[in-house]
N, C-alpha and C positions, 0 to 999 in steps of 0.2 A: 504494500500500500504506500503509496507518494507521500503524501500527508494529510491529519486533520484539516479541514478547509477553516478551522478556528485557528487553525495554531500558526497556518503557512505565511502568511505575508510574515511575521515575528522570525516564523523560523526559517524564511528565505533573504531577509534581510541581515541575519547572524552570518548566516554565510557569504552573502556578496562581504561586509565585511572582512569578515575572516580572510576571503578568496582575494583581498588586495594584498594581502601579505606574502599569500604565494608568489607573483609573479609578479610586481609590478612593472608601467610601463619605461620607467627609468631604467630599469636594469638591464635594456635593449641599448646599443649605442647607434646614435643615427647612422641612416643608412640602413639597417638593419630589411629585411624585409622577406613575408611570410604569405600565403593564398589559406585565405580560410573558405570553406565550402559549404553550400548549407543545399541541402536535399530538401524537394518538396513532392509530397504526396497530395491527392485531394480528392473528393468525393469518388473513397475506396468504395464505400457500400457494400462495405463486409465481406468482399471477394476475397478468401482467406488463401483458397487452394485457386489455382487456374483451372476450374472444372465449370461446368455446368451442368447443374443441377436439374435445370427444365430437359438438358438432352440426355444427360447422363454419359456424359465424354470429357474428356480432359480438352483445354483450348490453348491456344498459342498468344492469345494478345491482351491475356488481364491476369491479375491476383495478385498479392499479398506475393507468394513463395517468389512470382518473376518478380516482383520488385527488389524482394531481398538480396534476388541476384545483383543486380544490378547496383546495390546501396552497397555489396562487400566490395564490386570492383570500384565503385568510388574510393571508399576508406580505405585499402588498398594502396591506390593510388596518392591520396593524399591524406593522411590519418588526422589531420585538422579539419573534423567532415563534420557540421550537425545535422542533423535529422528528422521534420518540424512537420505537421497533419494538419492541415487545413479544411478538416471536418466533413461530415456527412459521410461517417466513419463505421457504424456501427450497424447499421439499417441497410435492407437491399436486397437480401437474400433469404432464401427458406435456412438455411442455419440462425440466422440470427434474429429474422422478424416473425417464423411461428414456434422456434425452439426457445433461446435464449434469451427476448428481449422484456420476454413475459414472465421470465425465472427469476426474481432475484436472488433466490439462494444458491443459485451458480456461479462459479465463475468466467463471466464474459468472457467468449473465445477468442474474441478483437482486440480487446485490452489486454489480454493474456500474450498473443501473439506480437502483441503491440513492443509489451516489454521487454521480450525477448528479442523484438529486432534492433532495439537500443534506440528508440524516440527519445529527443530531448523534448517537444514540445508537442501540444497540439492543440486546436482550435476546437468550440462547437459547431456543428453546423445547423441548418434548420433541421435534419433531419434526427439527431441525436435528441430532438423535442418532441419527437410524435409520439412515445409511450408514457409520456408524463416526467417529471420534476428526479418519481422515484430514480428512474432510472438514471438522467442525468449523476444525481446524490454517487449512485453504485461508481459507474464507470470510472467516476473523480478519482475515489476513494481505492479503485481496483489498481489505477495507473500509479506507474512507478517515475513517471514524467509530469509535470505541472500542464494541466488541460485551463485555456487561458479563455478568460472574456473580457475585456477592458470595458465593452460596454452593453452587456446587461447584470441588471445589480436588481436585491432586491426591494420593491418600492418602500415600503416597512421600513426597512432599517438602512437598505443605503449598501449595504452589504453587495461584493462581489459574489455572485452566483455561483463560481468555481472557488473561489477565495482571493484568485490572483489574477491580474489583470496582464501580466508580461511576467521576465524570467530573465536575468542576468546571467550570460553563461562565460565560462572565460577557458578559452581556448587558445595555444601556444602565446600567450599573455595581451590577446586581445577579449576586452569582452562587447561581449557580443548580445544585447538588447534584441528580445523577442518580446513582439505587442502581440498579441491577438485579437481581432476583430469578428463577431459573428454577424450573422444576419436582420437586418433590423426588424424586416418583413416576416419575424417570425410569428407575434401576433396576427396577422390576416390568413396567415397557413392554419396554426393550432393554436388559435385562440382563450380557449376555454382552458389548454392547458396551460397557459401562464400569465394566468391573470397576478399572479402572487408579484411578475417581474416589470422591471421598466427597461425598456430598452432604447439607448440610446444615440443620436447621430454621429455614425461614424467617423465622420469629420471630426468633429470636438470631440472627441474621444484620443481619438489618436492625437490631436495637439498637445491636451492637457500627460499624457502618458511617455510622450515623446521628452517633456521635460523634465519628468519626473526619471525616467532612463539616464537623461545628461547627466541630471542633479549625483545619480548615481555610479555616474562615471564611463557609461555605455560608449565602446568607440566608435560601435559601426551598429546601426539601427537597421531591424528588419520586421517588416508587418507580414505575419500571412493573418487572410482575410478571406473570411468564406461571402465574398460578395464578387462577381464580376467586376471584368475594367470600367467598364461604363454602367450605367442607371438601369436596372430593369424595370424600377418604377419610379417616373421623374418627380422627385422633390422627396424623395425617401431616403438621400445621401445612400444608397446600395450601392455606388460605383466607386471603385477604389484609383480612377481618375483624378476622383476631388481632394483629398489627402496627398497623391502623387504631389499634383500640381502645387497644391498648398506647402506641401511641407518637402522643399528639395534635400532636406538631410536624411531621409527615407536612402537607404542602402538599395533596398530590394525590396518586393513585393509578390508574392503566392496569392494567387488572387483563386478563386474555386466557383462551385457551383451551376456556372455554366456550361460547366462539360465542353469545353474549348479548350484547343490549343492556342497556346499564347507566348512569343518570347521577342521582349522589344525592350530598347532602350530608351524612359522618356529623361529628358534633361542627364542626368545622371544615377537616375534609379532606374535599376532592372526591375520587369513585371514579368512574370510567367505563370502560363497557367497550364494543366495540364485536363485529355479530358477522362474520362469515369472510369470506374473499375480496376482500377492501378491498369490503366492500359499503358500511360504513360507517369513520368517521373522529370520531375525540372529540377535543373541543375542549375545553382549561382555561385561564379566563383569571384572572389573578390580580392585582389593583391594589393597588399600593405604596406607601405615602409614607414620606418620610423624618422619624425623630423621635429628636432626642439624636445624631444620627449611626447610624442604627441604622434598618435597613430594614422597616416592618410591613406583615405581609398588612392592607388596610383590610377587602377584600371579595373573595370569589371565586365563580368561576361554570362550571359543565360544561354541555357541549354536543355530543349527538351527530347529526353531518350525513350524510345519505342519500348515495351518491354518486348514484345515480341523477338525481338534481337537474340534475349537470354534464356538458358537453360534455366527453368524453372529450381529453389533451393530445395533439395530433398532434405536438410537439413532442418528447414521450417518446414513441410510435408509430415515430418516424421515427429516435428515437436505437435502439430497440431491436427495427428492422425486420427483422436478420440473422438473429438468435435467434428469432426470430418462423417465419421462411420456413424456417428445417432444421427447424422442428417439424413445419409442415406439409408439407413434403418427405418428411418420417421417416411421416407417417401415410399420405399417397396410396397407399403399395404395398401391392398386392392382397397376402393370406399364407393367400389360401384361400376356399370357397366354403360356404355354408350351405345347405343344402336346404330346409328350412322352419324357424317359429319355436320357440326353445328354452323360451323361458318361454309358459304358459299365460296366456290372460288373465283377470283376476281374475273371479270370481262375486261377489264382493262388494268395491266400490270403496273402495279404503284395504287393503285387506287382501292382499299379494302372494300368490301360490299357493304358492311356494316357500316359503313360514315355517310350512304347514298341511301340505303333502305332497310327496311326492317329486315331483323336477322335473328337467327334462334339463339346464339353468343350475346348478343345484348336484353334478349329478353327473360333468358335465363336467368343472367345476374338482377336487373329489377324484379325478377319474380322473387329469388329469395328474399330480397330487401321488402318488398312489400310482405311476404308472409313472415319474414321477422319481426317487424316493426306492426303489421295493422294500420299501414299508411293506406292513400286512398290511389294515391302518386308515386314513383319511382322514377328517379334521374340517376343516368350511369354516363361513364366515356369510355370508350374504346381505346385499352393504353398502348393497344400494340399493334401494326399493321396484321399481324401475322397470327393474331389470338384465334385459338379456335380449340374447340374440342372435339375431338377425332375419337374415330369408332375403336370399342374393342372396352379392355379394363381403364377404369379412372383410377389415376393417383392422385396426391396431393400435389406432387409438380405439376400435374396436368391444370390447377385450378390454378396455380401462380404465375401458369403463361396466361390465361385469360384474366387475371387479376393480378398483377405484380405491384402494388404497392399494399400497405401495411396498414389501410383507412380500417378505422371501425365507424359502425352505422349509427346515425341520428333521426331520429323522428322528429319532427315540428310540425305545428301546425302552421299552414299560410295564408293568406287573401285570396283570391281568384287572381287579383290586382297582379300580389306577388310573384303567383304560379306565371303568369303571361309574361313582366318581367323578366323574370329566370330565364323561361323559353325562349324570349327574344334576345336576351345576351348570349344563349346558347349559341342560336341561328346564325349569330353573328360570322361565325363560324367560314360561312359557304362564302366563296367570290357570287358579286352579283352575273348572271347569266347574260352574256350577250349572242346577240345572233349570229350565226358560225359559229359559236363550241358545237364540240364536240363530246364536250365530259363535261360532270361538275367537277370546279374545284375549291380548294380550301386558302382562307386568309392566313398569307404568309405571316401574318403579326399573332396568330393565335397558336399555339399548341393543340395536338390533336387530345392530351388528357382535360382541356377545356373545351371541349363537343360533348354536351351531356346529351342523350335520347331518354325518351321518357315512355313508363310505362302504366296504365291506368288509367288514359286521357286519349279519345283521338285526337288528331290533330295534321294540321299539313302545312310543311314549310316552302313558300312562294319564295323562288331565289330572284326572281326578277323586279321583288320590291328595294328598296334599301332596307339595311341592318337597321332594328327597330320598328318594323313595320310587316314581317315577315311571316308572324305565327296565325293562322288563319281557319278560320272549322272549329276551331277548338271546343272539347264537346267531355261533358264527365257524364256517363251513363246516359246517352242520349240526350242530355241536355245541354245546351253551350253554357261555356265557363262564364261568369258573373264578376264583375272588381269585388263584389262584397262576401261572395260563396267563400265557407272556410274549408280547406281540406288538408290532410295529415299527407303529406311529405317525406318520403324517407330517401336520403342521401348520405355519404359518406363526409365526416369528420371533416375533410381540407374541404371540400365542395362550401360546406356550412360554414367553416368558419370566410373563407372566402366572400360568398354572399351576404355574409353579415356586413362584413367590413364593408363592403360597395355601397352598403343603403336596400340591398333587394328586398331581403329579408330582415324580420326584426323580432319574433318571437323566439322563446330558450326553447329549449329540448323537450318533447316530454317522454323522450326512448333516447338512453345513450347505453352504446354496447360495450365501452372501454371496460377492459381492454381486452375481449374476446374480438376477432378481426372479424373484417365481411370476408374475408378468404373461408376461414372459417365456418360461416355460415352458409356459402356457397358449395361448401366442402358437407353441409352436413345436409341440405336440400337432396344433391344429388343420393347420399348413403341413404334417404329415406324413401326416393322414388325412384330407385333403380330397378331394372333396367331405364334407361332417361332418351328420349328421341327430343330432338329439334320441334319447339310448335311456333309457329310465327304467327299472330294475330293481325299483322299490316296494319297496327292502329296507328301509322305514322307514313308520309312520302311527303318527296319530295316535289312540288309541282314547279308550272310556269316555263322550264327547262324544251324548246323542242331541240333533241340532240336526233335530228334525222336526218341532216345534213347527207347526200348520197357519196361522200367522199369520206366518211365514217366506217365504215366496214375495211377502205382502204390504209387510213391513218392511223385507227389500231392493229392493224396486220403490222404495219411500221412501228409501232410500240415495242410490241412484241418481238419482232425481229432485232432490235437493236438502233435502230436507222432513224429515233425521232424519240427522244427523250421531253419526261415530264418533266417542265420546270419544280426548283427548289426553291426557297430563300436563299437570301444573301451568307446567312449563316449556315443553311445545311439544316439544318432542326425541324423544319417544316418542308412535307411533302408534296408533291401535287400543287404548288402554288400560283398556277396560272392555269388556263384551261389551253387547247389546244384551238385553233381557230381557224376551221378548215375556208372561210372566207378572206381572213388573215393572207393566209399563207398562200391562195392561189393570186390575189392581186402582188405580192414579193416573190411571184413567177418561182416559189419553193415546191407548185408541184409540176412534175413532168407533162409536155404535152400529150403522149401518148395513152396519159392517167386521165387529162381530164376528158378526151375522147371517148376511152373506152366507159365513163360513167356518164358522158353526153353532154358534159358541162363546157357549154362557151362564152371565152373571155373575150368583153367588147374591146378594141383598140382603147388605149387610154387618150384621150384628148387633156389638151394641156389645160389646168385649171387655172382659171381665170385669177388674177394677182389678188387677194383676199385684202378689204380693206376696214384695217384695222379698227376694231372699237377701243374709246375709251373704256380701260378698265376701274370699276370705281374702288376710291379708295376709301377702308375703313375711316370712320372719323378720327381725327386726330390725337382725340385725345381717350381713346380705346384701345385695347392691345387685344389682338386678334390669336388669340387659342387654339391649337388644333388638341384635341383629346387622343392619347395615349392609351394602348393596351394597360389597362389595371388604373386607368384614374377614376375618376371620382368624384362629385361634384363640389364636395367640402373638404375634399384633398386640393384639389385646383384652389379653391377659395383662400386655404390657407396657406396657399404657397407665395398669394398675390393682396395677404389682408383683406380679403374681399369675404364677405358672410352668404355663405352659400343660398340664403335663401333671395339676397340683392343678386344672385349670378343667375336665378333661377326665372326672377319676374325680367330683368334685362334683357333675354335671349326668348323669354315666353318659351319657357321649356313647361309642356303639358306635366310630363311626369319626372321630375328633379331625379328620382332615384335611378332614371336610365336614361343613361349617354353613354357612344359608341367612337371606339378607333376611329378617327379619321373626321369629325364633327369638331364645328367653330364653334369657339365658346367666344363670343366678347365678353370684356374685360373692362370694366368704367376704370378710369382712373381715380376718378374722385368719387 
């Protein structure tokens, strides 16, 4: 155990003293000069072995064991190495989120493995929050390394959540300042479970700590920070940008969470990130020399390493063989039998059935939630392209590919009001439809685990409305839905707390399942009606959409083939984010003439368009500032980022329903 989190700051501060004595930086004569190294990990997500669990095969490009590798040929290399966790560590996998995370009288196999691989340091992330406080308390108290939050404390007493906010470490006689910074946004994720904390802006957090480092003699300052480089929700200080910029004596920077690769030099601070699964591992090396008695970065360097490179550690393999085998223990037993497959296969590759139409994979999981709960409603997302349950025995890995995260279920009651709300943030989802697609597709700015479908409710989503205007039929037992109708609700834990935070929703629980999972309860649906077949009710589609275009049949043959790929996002993380546009693409002469013949499609000669003459465009008034709304804002997040009271933002714009605004919508801004 590391330490009491009473005792630590007292008995971390005994020792940086002490630890001047050892080495200090006098006793170097100028000139002198040294490379310290500091290794960064980050949202491992409990990948302990390089295995998978969901296929039951060893893998070449993630775990714990390849990283090990990779962290001996550093130290190795350079035995002036630290070793620092950037969180969202513990969570991720059926070892650790249906065996161990619900155990406390275990000992955590992550923190276990942890210590063995000789971590100096590590961060929390948002996800080390989803099973409650208790767990947090365990992990602290398991590690044999100081687990850091600089800025959530709790509101009570003011007290550091972990106990310690950074970690002096002093290596070939420099030392070496670790801040840790978590996530701020971890209230809107799992809010109910830390109503106890406050959490604060990473910005001022890191300023105020960075001097308290100096104060303590820190030569070279390093943040890892479970926030991205940039804002994932603007005015939320999430971006490790702000801090960069702000504070140039920042050494380095491990930035997490976004599951990105990252290594750049800004001013003179290194940023790297690396993305999930210990796929990858970032390297910062820093050379020193001494001048006046007084330690200077000369040069520094980022480096991110593939693990895939390395021969997995049988070393760590064989330390954390026990933990290994009750995983696979825990998944062998049969919990039921499938009759044929649940998910459709796709008509167009990249594109799952389940995101376009009703499917027996989505309705399955709202059907547990509804017979668990006794809601009237069921909202789910589709976390994985690939989710499906396939014919033959059910195990528990089988449940964790079509469910892979670690939500327990909520029941509430809502408005009718609320219910259409939710739906139409859902909706938001879909690009609007124009003439020549081909396919739907999805808003490169949304995540596909933010597409909830719903079950309980018919309904039909028009993609040729705009976002907020899209949910249409809407009908609860043959009757349309009502603003005043109340109905019971059941969704999962982040979804809730989520929608709370927006405005959508505003009543408590009256069903929380913490901490038995909806995996769980999916797992125990099917062991009661098995054998289990696919039943699709179609209480949902998609309208508005005519995808008949006669060059459709030909343009997914080219899908498929290779020869005409679905657009992405700019980042990769979102699929399918543009539609294909077989109108498009025959006017930029991209299809063959022999193609559009043989489908009997003729292009008129183009005449040259007439010189297009200019309108004024008008300008907002002067003394308004003009808003566009962001994925995850808000209407009294916006307000307070600009002193403005959300309900002056609300009559100014004549926004009918304040609780929903959408991506890509002008909000003005009075200035006065």
């Amino acid at each position: 155990m590391y330490f009491n989190k009473k005792l630590l700051s007292i008995a971390l501060a005994l020792v940086m003293v002490l630890s001047a004595f050892v080495m200090p930086a006098g006793a170097f004569a100028d000139g002198h000069e040294v490379t310290i190294t500091i290794v960064g990990t980050t949202d491992l997500h409990a990948n302990i072995y390089n295995y998978s669990y969901e296929d039951g095969v060893d893998v070449e490009d993630r775990g714990m064991a390849k990283v090990y590798s990779v962290i001996q040929a550093i130290r190795e290399e350079n035995p002036n190495t630290l070793l620092v966790d950037n969180g969202d560590t513990v969570q991720g996998t059926i070892l650790s989120d249906d065996l161990y995370n619900t155990r406390l009288d275990l000992a955590h196999p992550v923190i276990d493995v942890m210590n063995f691989m000789g971590y100096d340091a590590m961060v929390l992330g948002n996800h080390e929050f989803n099973f409650g406080l208790d767990l947090v308390d365990k992990i602290v108290d398991e590690a044999e390394f100081p687990i850091l939050g600089a800025n959530v404390k709790y509101s009570h007493s003011g007290d550091y959540l972990t106990g310690i906010p950074y970690v002096i470490k002093e290596i070939a006689g420099v030392k070496v300042g670790i801040l840790g910074i978590t996530n701020p946004n971890i209230p809107r994720w799992d809010g109910p479970k830390v109503t106890e904390l406050e959490f604060i802006y990473p910005a001022d957090s890191v300023g105020e700590h960075i001097e308290m480092m100096k104060d303590e003699g820190a030569d070279l300052i390093f943040v890892t920070s479970h926030i991205g480089y940039e804002e994932e929700y603007e005015g939320s200080g999430d971006g490790a940008e702000i801090f960069v910029e702000k504070y140039p004596e920042i050494a380095g920077v491990l930035t997490g969470h976004a599951h990105v690769t990252e290594s750049q030099k800004v001013g003179n601070t290194l940023v790297g990130a690396a993305r999930d699964a210990g796929r990858q591992v970032v390297r910062f090396d820093f050379d020193l020399a001494m001048e006046d008695d007084v330690w200077i970065i000369d040069d520094s360097r980022v480096q991110v390493i593939d693990v895939a490179e390395y021969t997995a550690s049988e070393e760590l393999r064989e330390y954390a063989a026990e933990y290994h085998q009750n995983t696979l223990d825990f998944l062998v037993d049969v919990i039921g039998q499938v009759e044929e497959d649940f998910a459709p296969p796709s008509e167009i590759p990249g594109i799952p059935e389940a995101q376009i139409r009703d499917t027996g994979v989505m309705d399955l999981i709202n059907i547990a939630q509804l017979e668990a709960t006794g809601a009237d409603v069921a909202g789910a997302a589709l976390f994985s392209q690939n989710s499906n349950l396939r014919m033959g025995d059910v195990t528990y890995a089988d449940i964790f590919e079509i469910y892979k995260y670690p939500n327990t279920l909520i029941g509430i009651e809502v408005t009718g009001a609320e219910l259409k709300d939710y739906m139409e943030w859902s909706a938001s989802y879909y690009n609007t439809y124009a003439p020549g697609d081909i396919n739907i597709s999805f808003n490169p700015n949304i995540r596909g685990y933010n597409y909830d479908m719903f079950q309980g409710v018919d309904y039909k989503v028009d993609i040729t409305k705009p976002a907020g205007e899209r949910i249409v039929d809407l009908m609860f037992e043959g009757e349309p839905v009502m603003p005043e109708d109340t109905l019971k609700l059941a969704i999962n834990n982040y979804r809730y707390g989520g929608l709370k935070s927006m405005g959508i929703i505003s009543g408590e629980p009256y069903f929380e399942s913490d901490p038995k999972s909806l995996r769980s309860y999916i797992a125990d649906y099917i062991a009661e009606n098995t054998p289990i077949a696919p039943v699709v009710d179609n209480n949902w589609e998609v309208v508005g959409a005519d995808l008949d275009h006669p060059l459709r049949p030909y343009l997914i043959e080219e899908i498929k083939a290779g020869n005409l790929e679905l657009p992405v996002s700019e980042d990769g993380r979102s699929y399918n984010a543009k539609a294909i546009n077989a109108d498009d693409m025959i006017m930029q002469g991209l299809i063959p003439d022999e193609v559009l013949a043989e489908y009997g499609i003729e292009v008129a000669p183009m005449e040259p368009a007439p010189e297009p003459v200019p309108e004024p465009t008008p300008e907002p008034p002067k003394d308004d500032i003009e808003y566009i709304v962001k994925p995850g804002d808000w209407l009294s997040k916006i307000g307070m980022a600009y002193g403005v009271d959300w309900k002056v933002l609300a009559e100014y714009n004549e926004l009918s329903n304040p609780n929903l605004i959408f991506p890509g919508q002008k909000i003005m801004i009075p200035r006065n």
